[in-house]
KEPAKOL-648388 format. One line per field, with one value per residue (C-alpha): residue number from 1; residue in one letter; chain; x, y, z. Coordinates in steps of 0.2 Angstrom, whole numbers. Layout:
BEGIN
k (NUM,...)
r (a,...)
c (A,...)
xx (X,...)
yy (Y,...)
zz (Z,...)
//
This chain:
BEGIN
k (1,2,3,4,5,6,7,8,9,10,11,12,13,14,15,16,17,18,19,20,21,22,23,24,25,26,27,28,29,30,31,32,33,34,35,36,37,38,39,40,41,42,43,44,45,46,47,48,49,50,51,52,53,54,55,56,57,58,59,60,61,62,63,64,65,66,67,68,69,70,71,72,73,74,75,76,77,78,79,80,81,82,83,84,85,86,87,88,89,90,91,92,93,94,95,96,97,98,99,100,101,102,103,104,105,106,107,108,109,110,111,112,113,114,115,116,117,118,119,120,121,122,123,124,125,126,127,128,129,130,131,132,133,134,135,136,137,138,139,140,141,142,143,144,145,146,147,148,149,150,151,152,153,154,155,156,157,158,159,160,161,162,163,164,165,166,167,168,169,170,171,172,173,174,175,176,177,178,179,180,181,182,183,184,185,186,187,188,189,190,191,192,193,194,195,196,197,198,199,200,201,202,203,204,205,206,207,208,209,210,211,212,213,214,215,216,217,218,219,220,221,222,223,224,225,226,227,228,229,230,231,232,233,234,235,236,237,238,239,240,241,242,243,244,245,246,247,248,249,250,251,252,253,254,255,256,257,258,259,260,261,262,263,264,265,266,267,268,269,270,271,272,273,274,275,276,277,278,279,280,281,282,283,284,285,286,287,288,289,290,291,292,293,294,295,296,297,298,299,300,301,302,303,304,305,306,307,308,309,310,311,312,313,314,315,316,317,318,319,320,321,322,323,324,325,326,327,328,329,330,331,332,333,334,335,336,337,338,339,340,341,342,343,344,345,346,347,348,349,350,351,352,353,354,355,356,357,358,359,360,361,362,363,364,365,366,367,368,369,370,371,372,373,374,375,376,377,378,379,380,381,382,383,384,385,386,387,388,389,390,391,392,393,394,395,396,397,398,399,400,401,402,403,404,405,406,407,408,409,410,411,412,413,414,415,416,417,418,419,420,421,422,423,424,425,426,427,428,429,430,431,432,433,434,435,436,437,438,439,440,441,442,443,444,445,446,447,448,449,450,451,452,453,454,455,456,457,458,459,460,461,462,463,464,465,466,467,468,469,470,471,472,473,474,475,476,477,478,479,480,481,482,483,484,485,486,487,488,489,490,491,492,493,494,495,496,497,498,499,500,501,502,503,504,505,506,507,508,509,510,511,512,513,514,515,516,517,518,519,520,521,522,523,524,525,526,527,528,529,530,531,532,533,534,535,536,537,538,539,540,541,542,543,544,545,546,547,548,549,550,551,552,553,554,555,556,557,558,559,560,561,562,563,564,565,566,567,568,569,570,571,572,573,574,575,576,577,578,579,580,581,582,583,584,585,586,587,588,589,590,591,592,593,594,595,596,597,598,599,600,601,602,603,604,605,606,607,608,609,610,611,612)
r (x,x,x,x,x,x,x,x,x,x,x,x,x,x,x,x,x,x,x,x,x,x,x,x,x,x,x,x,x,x,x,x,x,x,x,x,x,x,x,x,x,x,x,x,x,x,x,x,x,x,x,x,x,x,x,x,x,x,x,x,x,x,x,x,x,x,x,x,x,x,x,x,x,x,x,x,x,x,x,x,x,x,x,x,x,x,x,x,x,x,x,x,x,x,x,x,x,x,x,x,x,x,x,x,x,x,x,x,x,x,x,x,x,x,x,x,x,x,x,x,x,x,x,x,x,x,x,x,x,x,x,x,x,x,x,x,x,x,x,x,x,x,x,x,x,x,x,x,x,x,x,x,x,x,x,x,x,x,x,x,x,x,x,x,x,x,x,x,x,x,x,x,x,x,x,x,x,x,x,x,x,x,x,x,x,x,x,x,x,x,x,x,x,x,x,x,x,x,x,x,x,x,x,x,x,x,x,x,x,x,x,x,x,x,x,x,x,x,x,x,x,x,x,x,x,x,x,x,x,x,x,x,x,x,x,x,x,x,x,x,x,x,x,x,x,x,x,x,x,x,x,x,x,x,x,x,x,x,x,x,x,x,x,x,x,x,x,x,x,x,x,x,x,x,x,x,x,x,x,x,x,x,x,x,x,x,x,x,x,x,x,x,x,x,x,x,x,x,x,x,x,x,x,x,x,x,x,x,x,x,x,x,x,x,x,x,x,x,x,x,x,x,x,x,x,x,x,x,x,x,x,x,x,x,x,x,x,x,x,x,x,x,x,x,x,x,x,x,x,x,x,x,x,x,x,x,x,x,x,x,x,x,x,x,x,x,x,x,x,x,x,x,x,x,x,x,x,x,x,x,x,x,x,x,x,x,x,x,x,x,x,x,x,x,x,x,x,x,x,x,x,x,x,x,x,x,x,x,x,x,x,x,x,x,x,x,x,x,x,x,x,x,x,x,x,x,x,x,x,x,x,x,x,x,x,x,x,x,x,x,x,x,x,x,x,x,x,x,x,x,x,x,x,x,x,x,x,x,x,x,x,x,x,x,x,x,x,x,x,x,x,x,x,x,x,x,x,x,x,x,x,x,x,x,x,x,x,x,x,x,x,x,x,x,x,x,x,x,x,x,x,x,x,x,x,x,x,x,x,x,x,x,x,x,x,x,x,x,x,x,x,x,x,x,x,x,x,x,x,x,x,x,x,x,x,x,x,x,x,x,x,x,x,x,x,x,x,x,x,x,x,x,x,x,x,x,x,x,x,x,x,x,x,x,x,x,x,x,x,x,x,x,x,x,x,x,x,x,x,x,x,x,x,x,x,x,x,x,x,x,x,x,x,x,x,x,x,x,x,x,x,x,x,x,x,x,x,x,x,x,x,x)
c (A,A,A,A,A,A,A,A,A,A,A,A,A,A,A,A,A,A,A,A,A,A,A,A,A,A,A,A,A,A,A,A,A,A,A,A,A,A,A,A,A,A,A,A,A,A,A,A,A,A,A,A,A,A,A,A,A,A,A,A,A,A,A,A,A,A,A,A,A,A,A,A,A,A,A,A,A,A,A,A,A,A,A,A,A,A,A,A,A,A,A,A,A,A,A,A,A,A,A,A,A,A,A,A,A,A,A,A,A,A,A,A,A,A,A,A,A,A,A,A,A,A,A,A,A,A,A,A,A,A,A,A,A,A,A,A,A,A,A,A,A,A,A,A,A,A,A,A,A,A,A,A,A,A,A,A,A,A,A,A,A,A,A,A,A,A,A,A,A,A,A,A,A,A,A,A,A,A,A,A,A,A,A,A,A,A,A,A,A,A,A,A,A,A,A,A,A,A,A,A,A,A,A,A,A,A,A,A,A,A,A,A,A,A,A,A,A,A,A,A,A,A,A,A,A,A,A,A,A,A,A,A,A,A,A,A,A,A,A,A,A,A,A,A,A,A,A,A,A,A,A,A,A,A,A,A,A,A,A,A,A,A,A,A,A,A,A,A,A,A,A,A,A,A,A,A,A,A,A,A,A,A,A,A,A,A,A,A,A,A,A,A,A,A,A,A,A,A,A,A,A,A,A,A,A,A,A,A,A,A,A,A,A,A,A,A,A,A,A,A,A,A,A,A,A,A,A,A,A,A,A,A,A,A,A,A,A,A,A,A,A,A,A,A,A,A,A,A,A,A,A,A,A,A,A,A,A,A,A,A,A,A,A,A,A,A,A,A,A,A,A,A,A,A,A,A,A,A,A,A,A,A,A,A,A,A,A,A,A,A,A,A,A,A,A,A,A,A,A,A,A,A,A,A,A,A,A,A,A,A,A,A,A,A,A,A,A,A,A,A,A,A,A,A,A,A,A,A,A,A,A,A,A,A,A,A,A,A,A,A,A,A,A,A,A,A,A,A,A,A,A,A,A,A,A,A,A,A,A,A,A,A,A,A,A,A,A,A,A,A,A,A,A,A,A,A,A,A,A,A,A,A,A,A,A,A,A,A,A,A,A,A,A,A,A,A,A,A,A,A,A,A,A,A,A,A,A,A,A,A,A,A,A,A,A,A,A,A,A,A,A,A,A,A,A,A,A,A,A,A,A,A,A,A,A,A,A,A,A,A,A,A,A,A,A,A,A,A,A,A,A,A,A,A,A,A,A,A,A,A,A,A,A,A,A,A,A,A,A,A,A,A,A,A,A,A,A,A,A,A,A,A,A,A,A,A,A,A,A,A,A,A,A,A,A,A,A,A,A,A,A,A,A,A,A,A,A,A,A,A,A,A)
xx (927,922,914,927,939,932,930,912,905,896,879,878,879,869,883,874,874,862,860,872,863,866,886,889,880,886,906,900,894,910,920,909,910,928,942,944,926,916,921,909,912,904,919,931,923,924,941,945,940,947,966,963,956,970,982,978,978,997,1003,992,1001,1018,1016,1011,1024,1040,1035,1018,1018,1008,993,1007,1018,1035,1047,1063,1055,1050,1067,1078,1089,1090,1081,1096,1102,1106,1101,1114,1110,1093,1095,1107,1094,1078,1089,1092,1075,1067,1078,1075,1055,1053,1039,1049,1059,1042,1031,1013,1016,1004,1015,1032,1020,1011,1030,1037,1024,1027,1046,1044,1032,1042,1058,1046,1042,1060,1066,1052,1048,1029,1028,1041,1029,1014,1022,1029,1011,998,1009,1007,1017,1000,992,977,969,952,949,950,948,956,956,976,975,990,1003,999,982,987,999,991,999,989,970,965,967,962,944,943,946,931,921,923,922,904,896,901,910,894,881,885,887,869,862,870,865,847,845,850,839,824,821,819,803,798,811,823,812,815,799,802,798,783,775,782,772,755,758,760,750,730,718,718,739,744,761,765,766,776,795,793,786,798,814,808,812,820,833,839,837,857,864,855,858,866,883,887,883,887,878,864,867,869,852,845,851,848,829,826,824,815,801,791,790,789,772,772,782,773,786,801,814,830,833,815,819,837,828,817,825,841,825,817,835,833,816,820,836,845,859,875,877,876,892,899,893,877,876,882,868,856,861,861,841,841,850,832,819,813,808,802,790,785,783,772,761,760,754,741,735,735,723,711,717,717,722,736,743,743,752,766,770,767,780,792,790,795,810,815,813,820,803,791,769,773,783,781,779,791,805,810,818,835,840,824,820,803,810,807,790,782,785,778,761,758,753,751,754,754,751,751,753,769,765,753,772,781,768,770,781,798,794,781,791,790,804,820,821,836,845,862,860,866,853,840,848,847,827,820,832,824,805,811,816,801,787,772,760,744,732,718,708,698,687,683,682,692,687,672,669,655,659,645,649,638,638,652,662,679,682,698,702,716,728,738,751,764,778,775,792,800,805,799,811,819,820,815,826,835,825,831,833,850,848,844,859,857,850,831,824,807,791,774,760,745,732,714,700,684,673,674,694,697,709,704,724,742,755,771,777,793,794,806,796,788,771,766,753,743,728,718,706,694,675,664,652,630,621,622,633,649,663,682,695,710,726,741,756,775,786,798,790,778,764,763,750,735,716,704,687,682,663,660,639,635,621,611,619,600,597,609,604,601,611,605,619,619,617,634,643,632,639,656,652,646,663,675,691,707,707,692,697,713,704,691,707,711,696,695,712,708,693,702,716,704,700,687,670,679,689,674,664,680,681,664,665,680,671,657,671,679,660,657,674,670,656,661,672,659,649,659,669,650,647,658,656,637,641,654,644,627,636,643,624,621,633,628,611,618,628,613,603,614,617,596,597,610,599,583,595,601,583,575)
yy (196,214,223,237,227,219,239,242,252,269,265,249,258,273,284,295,311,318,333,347,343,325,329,330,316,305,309,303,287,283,288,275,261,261,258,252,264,252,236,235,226,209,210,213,197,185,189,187,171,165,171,162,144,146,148,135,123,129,124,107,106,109,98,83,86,87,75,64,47,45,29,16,5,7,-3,8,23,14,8,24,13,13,2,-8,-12,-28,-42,-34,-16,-23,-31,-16,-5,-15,-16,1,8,-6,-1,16,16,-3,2,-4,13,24,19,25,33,24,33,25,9,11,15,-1,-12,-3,-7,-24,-26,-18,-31,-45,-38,-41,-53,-68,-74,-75,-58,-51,-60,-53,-39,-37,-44,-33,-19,-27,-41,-45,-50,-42,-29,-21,-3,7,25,33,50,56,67,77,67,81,74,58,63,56,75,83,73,85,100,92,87,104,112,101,103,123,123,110,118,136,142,133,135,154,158,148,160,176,171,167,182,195,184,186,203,205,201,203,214,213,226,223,219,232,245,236,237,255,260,250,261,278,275,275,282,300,302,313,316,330,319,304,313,309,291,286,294,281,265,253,252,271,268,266,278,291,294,309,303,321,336,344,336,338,357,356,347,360,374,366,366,384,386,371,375,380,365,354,349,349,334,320,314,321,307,312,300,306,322,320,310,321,338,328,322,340,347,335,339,360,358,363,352,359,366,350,341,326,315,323,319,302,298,306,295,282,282,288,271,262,275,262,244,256,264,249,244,258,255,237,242,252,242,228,244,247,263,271,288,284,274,286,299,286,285,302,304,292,305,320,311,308,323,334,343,346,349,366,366,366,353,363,362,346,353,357,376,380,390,400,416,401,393,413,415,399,400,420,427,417,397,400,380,376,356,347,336,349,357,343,341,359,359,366,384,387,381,397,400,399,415,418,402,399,386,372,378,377,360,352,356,352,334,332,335,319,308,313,299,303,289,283,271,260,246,232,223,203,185,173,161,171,181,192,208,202,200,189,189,176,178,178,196,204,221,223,240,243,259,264,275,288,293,279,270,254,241,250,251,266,277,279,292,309,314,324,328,310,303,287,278,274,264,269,259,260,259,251,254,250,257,260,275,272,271,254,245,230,230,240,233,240,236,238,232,247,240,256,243,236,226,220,210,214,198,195,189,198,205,206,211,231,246,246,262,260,271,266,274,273,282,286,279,295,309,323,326,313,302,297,291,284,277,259,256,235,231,217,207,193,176,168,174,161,145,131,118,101,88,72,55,50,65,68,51,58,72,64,52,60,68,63,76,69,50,58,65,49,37,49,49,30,28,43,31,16,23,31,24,31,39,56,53,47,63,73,63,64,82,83,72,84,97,88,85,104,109,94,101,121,112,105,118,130,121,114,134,138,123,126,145,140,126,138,150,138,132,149,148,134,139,153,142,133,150,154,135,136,153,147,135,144,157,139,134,149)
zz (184,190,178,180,174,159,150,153,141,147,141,152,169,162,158,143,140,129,133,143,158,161,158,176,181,167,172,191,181,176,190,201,188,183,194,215,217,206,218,230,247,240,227,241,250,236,233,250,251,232,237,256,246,233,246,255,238,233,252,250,233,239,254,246,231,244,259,252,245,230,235,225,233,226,238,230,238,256,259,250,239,218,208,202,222,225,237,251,249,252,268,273,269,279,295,293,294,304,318,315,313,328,338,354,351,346,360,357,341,327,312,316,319,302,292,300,294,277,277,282,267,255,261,259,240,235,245,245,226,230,233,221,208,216,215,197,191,203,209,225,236,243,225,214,225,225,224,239,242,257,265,270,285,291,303,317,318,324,338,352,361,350,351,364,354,338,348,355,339,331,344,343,322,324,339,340,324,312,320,323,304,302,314,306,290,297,309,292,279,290,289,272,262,244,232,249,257,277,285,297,281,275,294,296,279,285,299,289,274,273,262,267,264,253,242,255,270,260,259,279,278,266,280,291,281,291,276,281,302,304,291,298,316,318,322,331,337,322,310,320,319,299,299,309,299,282,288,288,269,268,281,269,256,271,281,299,304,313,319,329,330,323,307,303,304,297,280,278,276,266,252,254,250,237,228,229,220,236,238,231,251,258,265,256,270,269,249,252,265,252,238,247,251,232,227,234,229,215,225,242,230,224,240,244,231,237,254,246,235,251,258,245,244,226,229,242,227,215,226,230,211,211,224,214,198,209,219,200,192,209,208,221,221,216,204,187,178,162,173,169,151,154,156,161,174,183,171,157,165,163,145,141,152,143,124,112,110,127,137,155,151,147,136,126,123,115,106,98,82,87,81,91,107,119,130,122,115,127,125,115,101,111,126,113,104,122,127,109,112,128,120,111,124,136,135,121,123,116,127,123,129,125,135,130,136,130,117,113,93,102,112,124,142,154,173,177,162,165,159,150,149,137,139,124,127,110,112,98,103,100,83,75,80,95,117,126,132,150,161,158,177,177,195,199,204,195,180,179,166,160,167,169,179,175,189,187,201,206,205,226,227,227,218,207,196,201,190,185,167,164,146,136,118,106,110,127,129,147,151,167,172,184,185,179,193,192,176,175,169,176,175,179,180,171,175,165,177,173,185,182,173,179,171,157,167,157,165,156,159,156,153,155,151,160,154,162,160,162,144,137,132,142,142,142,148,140,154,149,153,169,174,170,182,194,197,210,207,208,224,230,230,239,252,255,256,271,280,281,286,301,305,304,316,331,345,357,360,358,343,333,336,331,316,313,313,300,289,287,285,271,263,264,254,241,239,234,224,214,213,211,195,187,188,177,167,165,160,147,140,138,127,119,113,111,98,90,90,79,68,66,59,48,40,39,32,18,14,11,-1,-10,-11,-19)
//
């Protein structure tokens, strides 16, 4: 059943209210999740469906219940008498019906022909001894019967009147009706790819996303998703005059649109309107619209980042989750990054950023005991209640790495080495034993849980890692892995990215030494396990089992050469194979003796001291 009408409870669909702020947002919560607003049209659907197929049951039920015949033969029933009728009410009885049911007075009608063969065998069943024993025995005048199991079709089917619109009917349900709901259901599932983001999007971003973009330029990329193509158009005159004239104040905080097509334009001043705070003057067709590209900020982000990452392009990633933080936050490049406390306003920004205890830096002010918090001189108790609750709730993290391989006790790295860099993040803000708090986004228009991005780059802008971690522990813990490139001094930058606040990102840099993996040890491979090397895999015997069947199935000049050629194609990929896993093998097996030869100091060294 709906969650609206199983009582949900105003935390599940992120109807809190912490602080003044989010009062306004959390009674619009509550009026969309309770009610006939919280059903959605896949609600509607399935209960479409549910009342047709129950429907259709109760009049299957109450068809068979006053005119079926239960699968037993009960000759009573056949021929309408009582159970205690005697031999003449029988016959009576059988002459009745057989003269009513002959098939010389229903001419080509296989019902009357199937219910005179019925009467005549329930006459027989209490008439002839033979079969009024095989009857009182088996339950049938015919003997012991096997199972059978039958399918009862309505008697309209077998009018022989009605065959050609039965046969018409099939032929419409099995080639038109069918095969028109495959390719409906095809046609939609098609355009949508991973996190059902429409292909369309994800080839719209690969055409306005490089390297060079910028968070300025991203409120129009994001207008032309394919998701927001349809809602829109402009569906009037008017609205395309409301558009028009809600653009004037927003010139300035926009960049020189690219392009000129009217959802474009129409999604990017609604998102504008958005991140200034400027929406109370739009219509309610206008909010709705907004929310609705709002509702899917979270996975087209994500898919932005995606595309990004598919670039190489490191800082065209960081401004798409920058992008994400201000769609959140109804903030834009600007702004201050102390305007996501509630009440606060540029009056409030000014007395912060002068005299003393002056900071500039977000997170440098909830980090200030509450006393020296600047800006609430003016504010009523429950003003000043409301920022210092939401200096609480706002992220305050610690990060740090950890580079290592696996299996190893040393901090040594080798060229090779399958290489870990471990990123640990705690929520100072958030107690032992407990979940992070929902986003506090009072001009978002729904609930964001808290995430994270983990993004791990190049001093050249490219991107080795991009992972979003969306666990709500106080500790998180992520493991990077990849091979570890040639011997020398490596740097990395290590960003750690809110997925909904501004200006409590973190970058770090990762130092990884390198050292020369021909210093280890080398390892000398006993014959036996040489041999053991040397024997093909299970993949390989696959592979050969193939090729002699290819060759024992051509024929020809021609198809010899061509096999010949795949042959030495197969050889070659055997052949990586090999080398590439005894690679490996060889580099694990030479720290290995490396650390034996260690073991084996220290034993000699514990000797000497038990010696002397």
């Amino acid at each position: 059943m709906h969650k609206a009408f199983l009582g949900t409870k105003d935390a599940d669909v992120g109807a809190v209210a912490r602080t003044s702020d989010e009062k306004v947002k959390a009674s619009e919560l509550k009026k969309k999740s309770r009610g006939i607003r919280a059903l959605d049209s896949a609600f509607w659907i399935n209960l479409t469906v549910t009342l047709s197929l129950t429907l259709f049951c109760a009049m299957l039920a109450s068809s068979i219940s006053t005119g079926g015949e239960v699968n037993s033969f009960d000759p009573f029933h056949i021929l309408d008498i009582s159970g205690d009728a005697d031999l003449k009410a029988i016959k009576k009885a059988y002459k009745k019906m057989s003269l009513k049911w002959h098939p010389d007075k229903n001419p080509n009608n296989p019902v009357a022909e199937a219910k005179f063969m019925l009467i005549a065998k329930a006459y027989e069943a209490l008439t002839d001894p033979v079969a009024k024993e095989n009857y009182a025995k088996y339950g049938n005048p015919d003997g012991k019967q096997s199972l059978a199991v039958s399918i009862g079709l309505p008697s309209f089917l077998l009018q022989p009147t009605n065959k050609n619109l039965v046969l018409i009917s099939y032929l419409i349900v099995m080639v038109g009706v069918i095969p028109f709901c495959v390719w409906i259901y095809y046609s939609r599932s098609s355009k949508f790819g991973d996190k059902d983001i429409m292909y369309d999007t994800y080839s719209w971003y690969h055409q306005t996303i490089d390297e060079h973009t910028i968070v300025n330029a991203l409120p129009e990329c994001y207008a032309g998703s394919a998701e927001f193509r349809q809602r829109n158009m402009p569906a009037s005159t008017q609205e395309t005059q409301d558009i028009a004239t809600l653009m004037n104040p927003l010139r300035t905080h926009m960049q020189k649109p690219k392009f000129q097509h009217p959802i474009c334009i129409k999604g990017n001043v609604l998102l504008h309107a958005h991140l200034c705070r400027l929406t109370a003057s739009l219509s309610p067709k206008l909010k709705e619209d907004l929310n609705f590209m709002l509702a899917r900020s979270g996975p087209l982000v994500d898919a932005m980042v995606s595309v990004c990452q598919h670039q190489q392009a490191l800082k065209a990633a960081l401004a798409c989750i920058r992008f994400g933080q201000y769609l959140t936050q109804a903030l834009w490049v600007k702004d201050s990054h102390l305007l996501q406390l509630p009440h606060f306003t540029d009056v409030e920004v000014g007395h912060v950023h002068k005299g003393k205890h002056a900071v500039k830096d977000i997170r440098k002010y909830i980090e200030l005991p509450d006393d020296q918090k600047k800006g609430l001189a003016d504010f009523s108790d429950q003003q000043k209640e409301d920022v210092l609750k939401c200096c609480s709730i706002l992220p305050n993290i610690t990060v740090q790495t950890k580079i290592f391989v696996d299996d190893d006790e040393d901090d040594k790295v080798y060229e090779g080495d399958l290489c870990t860099i471990r990123v640990m993040i705690t929520r100072k803000h958030v107690a032992l034993g407990k979940k992070a708090d929902l986003v506090h986004a009072p001009h978002f228009p729904f609930p964001r849980q808290e995430a994270w991005w983990i993004i791990l780059g190049t001093k050249d802008g490219r991107i080795l890692e991009a992972k979003k971690v969306t666990d709500q522990d106080r500790d998180i813990k992520h493991d990077i892995k990849f091979l570890t490139p040639r011997e020398g001094h490596y740097e990395f930058d290590l960003f750690v990215l809110s997925n909904s606040y501004i200006g409590l990102d973190q970058q770090l840099t990762v130092n990884l030494d390198a050292l020369d993996s021909s210093t280890l040890p080398e390892y000398k491979m006993h014959p036996d396990d040489a041999d053991l090397d040397n024997e093909p895999t299970l993949f390989e015997e696959m592979l050969n089992a193939k090729n002699v069947e290819d060759d024992s199935d051509d024929e020809g000049e021609d198809d010899g050469d061509e096999d010949e050629d795949g042959e030495e194609n197969g050889e070659s990929i055997r052949e990586l194979s090999a080398q590439e896993r005894k690679k490996a093998e060889l580099q694990a097996r030479r720290r290995k003796a490396m650390k034996d030869e260690d073991d084996e100091d220290d034993d000699s060294d514990a000797e000497e001291v038990y010696a002397d």
